[in-house]
C-alpha positions in Angstrom: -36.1 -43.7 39.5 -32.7 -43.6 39.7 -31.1 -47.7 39.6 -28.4 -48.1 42.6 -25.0 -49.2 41.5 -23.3 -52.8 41.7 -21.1 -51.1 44.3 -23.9 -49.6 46.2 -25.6 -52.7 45.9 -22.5 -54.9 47.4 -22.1 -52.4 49.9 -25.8 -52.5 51.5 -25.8 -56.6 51.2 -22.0 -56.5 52.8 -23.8 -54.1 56.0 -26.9 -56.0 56.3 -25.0 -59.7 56.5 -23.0 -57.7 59.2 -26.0 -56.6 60.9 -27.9 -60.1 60.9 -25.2 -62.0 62.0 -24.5 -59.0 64.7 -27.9 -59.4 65.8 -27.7 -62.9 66.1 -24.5 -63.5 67.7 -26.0 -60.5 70.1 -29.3 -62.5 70.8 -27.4 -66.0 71.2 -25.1 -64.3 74.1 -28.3 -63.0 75.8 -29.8 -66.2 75.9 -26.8 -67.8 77.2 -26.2 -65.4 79.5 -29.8 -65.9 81.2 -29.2 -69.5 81.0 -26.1 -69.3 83.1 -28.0 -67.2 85.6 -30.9 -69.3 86.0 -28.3 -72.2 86.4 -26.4 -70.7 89.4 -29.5 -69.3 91.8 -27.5 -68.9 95.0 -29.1 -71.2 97.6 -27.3 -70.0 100.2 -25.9 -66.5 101.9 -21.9 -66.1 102.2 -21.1 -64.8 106.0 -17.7 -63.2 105.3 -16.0 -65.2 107.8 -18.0 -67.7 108.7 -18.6 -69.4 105.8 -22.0 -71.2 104.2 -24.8 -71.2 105.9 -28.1 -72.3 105.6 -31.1 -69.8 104.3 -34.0 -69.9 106.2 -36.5 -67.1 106.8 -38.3 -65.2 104.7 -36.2 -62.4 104.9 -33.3 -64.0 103.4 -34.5 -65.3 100.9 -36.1 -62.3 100.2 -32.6 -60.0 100.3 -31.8 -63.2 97.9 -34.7 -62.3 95.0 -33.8 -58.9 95.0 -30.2 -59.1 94.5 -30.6 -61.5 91.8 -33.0 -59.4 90.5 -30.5 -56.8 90.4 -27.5 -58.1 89.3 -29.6 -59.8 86.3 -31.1 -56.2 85.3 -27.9 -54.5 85.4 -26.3 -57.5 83.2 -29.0 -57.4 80.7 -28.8 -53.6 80.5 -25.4 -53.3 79.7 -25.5 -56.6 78.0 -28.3 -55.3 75.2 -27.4 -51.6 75.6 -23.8 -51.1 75.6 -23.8 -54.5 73.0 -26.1 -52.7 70.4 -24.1 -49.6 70.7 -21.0 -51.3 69.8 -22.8 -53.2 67.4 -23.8 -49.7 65.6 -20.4 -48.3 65.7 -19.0 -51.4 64.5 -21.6 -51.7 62.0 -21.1 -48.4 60.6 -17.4 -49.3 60.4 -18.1 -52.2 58.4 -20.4 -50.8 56.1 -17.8 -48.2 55.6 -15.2 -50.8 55.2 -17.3 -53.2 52.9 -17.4 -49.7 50.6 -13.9 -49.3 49.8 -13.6 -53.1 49.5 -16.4 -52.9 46.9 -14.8 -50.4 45.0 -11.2 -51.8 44.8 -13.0 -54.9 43.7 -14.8 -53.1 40.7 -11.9 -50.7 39.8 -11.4 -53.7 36.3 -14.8 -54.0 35.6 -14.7 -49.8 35.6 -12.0 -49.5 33.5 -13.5 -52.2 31.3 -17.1 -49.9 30.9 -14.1 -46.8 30.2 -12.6 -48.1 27.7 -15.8 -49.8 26.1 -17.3 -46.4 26.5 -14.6 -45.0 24.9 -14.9 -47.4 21.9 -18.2 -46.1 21.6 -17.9 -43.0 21.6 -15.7 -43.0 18.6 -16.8 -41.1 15.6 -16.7 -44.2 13.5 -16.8 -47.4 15.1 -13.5 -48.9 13.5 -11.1 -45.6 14.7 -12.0 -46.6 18.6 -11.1 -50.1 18.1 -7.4 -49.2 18.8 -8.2 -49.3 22.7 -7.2 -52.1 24.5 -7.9 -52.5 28.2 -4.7 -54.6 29.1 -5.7 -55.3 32.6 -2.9 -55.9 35.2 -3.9 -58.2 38.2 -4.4 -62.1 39.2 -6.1 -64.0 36.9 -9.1 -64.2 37.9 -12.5 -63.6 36.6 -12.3 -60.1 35.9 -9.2 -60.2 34.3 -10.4 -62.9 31.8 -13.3 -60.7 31.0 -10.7 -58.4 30.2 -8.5 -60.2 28.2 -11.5 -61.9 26.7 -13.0 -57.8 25.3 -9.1 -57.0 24.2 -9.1 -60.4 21.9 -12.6 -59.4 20.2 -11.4 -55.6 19.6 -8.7 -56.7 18.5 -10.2 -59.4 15.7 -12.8 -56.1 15.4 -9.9 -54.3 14.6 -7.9 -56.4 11.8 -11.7 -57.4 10.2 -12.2 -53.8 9.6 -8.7 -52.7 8.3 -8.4 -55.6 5.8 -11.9 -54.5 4.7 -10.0 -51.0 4.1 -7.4 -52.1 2.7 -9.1 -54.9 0.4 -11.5 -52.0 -0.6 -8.4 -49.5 -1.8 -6.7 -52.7 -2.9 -9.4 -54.0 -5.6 -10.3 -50.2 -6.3 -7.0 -49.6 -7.4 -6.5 -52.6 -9.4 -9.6 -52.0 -11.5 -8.6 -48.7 -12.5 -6.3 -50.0 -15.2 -8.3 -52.4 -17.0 -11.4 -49.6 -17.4 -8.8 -47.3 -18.3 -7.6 -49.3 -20.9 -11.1 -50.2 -22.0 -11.6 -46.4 -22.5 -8.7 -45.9 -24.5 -9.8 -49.1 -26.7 -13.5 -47.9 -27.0 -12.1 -44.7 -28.3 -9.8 -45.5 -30.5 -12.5 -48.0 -32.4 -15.0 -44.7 -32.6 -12.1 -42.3 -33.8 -11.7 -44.8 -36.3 -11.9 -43.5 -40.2 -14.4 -46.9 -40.9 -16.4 -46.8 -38.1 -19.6 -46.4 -38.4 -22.6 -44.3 -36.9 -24.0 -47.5 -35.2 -20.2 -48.1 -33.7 -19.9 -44.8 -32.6 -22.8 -44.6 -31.0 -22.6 -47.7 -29.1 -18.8 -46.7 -28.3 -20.6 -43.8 -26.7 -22.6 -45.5 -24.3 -19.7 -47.8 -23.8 -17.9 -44.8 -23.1 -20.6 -43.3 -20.6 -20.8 -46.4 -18.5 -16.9 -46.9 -17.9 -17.4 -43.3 -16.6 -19.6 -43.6 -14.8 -17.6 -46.9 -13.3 -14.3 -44.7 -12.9 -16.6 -42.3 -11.1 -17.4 -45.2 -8.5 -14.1 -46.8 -8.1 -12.9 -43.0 -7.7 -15.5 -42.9 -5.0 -14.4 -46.0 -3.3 -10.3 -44.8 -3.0 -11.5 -41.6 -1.7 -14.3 -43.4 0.8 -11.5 -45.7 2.1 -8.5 -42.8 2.4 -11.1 -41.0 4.0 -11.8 -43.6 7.1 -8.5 -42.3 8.5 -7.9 -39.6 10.9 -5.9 -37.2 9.5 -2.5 -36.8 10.1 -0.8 -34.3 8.4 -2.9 -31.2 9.1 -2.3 -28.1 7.1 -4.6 -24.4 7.6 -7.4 -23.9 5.3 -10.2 -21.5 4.7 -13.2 -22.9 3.7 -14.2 -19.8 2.4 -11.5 -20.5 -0.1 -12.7 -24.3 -0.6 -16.6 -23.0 -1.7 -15.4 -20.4 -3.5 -13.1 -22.5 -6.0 -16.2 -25.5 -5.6 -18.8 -22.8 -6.8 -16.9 -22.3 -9.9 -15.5 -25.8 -10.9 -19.1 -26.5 -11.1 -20.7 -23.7 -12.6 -20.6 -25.4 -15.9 -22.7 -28.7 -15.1 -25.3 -26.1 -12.6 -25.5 -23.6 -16.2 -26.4 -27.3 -17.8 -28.6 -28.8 -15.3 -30.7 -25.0 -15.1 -29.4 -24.7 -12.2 -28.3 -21.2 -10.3 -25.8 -21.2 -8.0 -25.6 -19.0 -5.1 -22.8 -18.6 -2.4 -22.3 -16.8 0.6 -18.4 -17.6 1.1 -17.7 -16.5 5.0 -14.4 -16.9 6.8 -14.5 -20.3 8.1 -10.6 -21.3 9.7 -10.2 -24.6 10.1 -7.2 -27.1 9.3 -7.0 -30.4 7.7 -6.8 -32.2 4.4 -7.1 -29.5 1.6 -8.2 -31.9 -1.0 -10.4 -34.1 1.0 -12.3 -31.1 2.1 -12.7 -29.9 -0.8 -14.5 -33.3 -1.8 -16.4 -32.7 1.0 -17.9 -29.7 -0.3 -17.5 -30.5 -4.2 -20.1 -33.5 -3.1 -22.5 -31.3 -1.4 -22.6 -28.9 -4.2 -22.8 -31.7 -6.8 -25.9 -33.2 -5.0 -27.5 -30.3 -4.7 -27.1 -29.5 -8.6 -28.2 -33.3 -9.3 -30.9 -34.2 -7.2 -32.7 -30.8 -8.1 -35.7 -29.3 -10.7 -35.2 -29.0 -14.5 -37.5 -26.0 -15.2 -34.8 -23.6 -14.8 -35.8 -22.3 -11.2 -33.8 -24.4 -9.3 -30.9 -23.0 -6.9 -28.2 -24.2 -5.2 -27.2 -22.0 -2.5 -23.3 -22.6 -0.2 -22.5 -21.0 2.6 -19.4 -21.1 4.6 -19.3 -19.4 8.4 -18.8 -19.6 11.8 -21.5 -21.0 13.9 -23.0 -20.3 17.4 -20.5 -22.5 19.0 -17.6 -21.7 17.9 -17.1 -24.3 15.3 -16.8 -23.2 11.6 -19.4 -24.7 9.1 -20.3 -25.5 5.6 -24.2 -25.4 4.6 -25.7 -26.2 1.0 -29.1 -26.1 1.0 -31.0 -26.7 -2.6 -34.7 -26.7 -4.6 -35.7 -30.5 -5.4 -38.6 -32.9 -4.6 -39.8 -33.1 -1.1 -37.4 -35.5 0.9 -39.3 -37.8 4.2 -37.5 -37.2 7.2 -37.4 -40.9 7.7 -35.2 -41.2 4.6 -32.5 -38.9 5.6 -30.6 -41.4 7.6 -30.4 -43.4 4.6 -28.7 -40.9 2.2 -25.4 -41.1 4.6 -24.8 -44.9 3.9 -22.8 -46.4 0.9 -24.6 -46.8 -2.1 -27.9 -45.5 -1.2 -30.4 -43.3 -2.7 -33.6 -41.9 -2.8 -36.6 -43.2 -4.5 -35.9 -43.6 -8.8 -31.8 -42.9 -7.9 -32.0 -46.8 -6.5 -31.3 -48.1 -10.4 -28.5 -49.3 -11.3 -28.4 -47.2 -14.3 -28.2 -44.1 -11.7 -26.5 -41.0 -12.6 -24.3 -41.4 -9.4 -22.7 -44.2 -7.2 -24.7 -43.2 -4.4 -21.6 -42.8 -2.4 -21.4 -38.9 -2.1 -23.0 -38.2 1.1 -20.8 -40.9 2.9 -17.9 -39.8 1.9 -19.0 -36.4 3.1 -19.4 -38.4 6.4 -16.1 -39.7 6.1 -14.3 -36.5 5.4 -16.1 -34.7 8.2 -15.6 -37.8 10.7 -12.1 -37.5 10.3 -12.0 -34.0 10.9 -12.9 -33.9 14.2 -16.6 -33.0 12.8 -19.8 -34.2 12.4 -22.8 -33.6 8.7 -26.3 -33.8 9.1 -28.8 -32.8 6.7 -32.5 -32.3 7.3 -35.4 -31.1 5.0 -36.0 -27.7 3.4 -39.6 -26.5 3.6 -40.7 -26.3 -0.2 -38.4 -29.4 -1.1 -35.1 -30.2 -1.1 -32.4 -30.7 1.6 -30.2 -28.3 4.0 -27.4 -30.0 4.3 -24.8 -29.0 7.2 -21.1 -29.9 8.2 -19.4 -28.7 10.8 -15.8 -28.8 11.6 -13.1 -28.0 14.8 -12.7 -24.3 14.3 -8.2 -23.4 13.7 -7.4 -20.0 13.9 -5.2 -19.2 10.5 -1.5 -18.1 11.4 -0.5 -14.7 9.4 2.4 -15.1 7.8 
């Protein structure tokens, strides 16, 4: 069942005050009106030209009865009759009346559900936080609602850019020191007097700085990729799975891995680099989070879909993944079952920057489970025609 709207609401209260009161002012003039009758009962015939005189006989006092009886029907009648008619009409008026007036009244609080729809309906939360209602109009109640909702998007909206910004900030700064502590690790193992106990532990001192450039790598490109895009240029993503397939045929031909690719003409336009992370990350996952016993697969395709959009799709062999989990995978440094360690081979940041990427596209990922194990793992992106040149 269907709820009525504040403005229906308003409306029917508005018509049925008018009503009530119509009906009671009605009901009050009718009992007046018989009052004043009853108080003037004519006592005596007018003679045109002879002036009062005295009623007796029954006669005359009947021919009295009946023309009071008379004049107080045809009162009454078009008392009730013609009075409830007007009341309807004017009624109706009212009703229609109390409508607009409801409506003008509401137009703020519509444009404040617009705009906090709007914010809502953002891909990511912190891109709709721009909006701002900036309601014209006498301050009054509505209007500090509105300024009230522009004050907290607005502290919304500086919280989550200095996040941003503190997140590219520190990532930035801590790529010099690990830098430098690779160079230093190196140039004690390269050393002619080190020995096989320092090289080995400048080896795993080596293999967790990577692995710690690999996350702060993740974090610059996870906070460059919460902004729309700008600067759009044409690409083929085609093109983009066809260089990702070989970049990492080395690590798949390590890991046991086969890759497969069925590169289809995808036109879109965008970020070249940043969608090629995207599918660099869903190729890499796939190859990761797989089987060791040499029958694994990894298997990108690239077309256009059923609506017109263009697509990427990278489905892979692993261990079964719950449905429940999926969600999950898509947030900041989480992963799936043993992956939770620190000591992970990845930052756990690769689907959400896949998010990201897609986000600020225009598009949307979504991943769901492959029958036999594994994960299908779909993006899809605004589909832009390639000029010829």
């Amino acid at each position: 069942m269907t709820t009525p709207t504040l403005r229906s609401r308003l409306t029917l209260v508005y018509g049925t005050l008018f009503f009530v009161a119509g009906l009671a002012l009605l009901g009050v003039t009718y009992f007046l009106f018989n009052q004043q009758l009853e108080q003037k009962r004519v006592s005596t015939l007018i003679i045109k030209g002879v002036g009062p005189v005295p009623l007796d006989g029954e006669k005359a006092m009947d021919w009295m009865r009946q023309q009071e009886s008379l004049v107080r029907g045809a009162a009454t009648t078009s008392l009730l009759t013609q009075g409830a008619i007007a009341l309807a009409v004017v009624g109706c008026a009212a009703a229609g009346v109390g409508w607009v007036v409801a409506g003008r009244v509401l137009t703020p609080l519509r444009q404040v559900t617009e705009t906090a729809r709007r914010i809502a309906a953002a891909p990511v939360a912190e891109r709709g936080l721009h909006e701002r209602i900036a309601l014209n109009g006498p301050a009054d109640e509505v209007k500090e609602l509105a300024d009230t909702f522009d004050t907290m998007v607005e502290r919304l909206d500086h919280s989550f850019d200095g996040q941003r910004r503190f997140v590219a900030n520190a990532s930035h700064e801590l790529r010099t020191p690990l830098t430098l502590n690779r160079a230093l690790v190196e140039l004690a193992m390269h050393r002619r007097t080190a020995s096989p106990d320092v090289k080995q532990l400048g080896e795993s001192l080596l293999e967790i700085n990577a692995r710690h450039e690999r996350l702060i790598s993740g974090l610059l490109l996870l906070a460059r990729a919460e902004h729309e895009i700008g600067d759009r240029s044409p690409v083929d993503l085609a093109d983009v799975v066809c260089h990702v397939v070989a970049q990492t045929a080395v690590e798949a031909a390590e890991s046991k891995v086969t890759l497969q690719e069925a590169a289809g003409s995808a036109p879109t336009s965008g970020d070249a680099m940043l969608l090629e992370r995207l599918v660099h990350n869903l190729v890499e996952n796939g190859i990761r989070h797989n089987i060791d016993d040499g029958t694994g697969w990894v298997r990108a395709v690239s077309r256009i879909a059923h609506d017109g959009r263009v697509e990427v799709e990278v489905s892979n062999t692993g261990a079964p993944v719950p449905p429940y989990e999926i969600p999950a995978l898509f947030q900041p440094f989480r992963r799936l079952g043993p992956e939770r360690v620190v000591t992970a081979k990845s930052a756990g940041l690769g689907l959400s920057i896949v998010r990201s990427i897609a986000l600020a596209h225009g598009g949307d990922v979504w991943a769901r489970p492959r029958e036999g194990g594994g994960l299908v793992v779909t993006a899809t992106l605004p589909r832009q025609d390639l000029t010829p040149y």
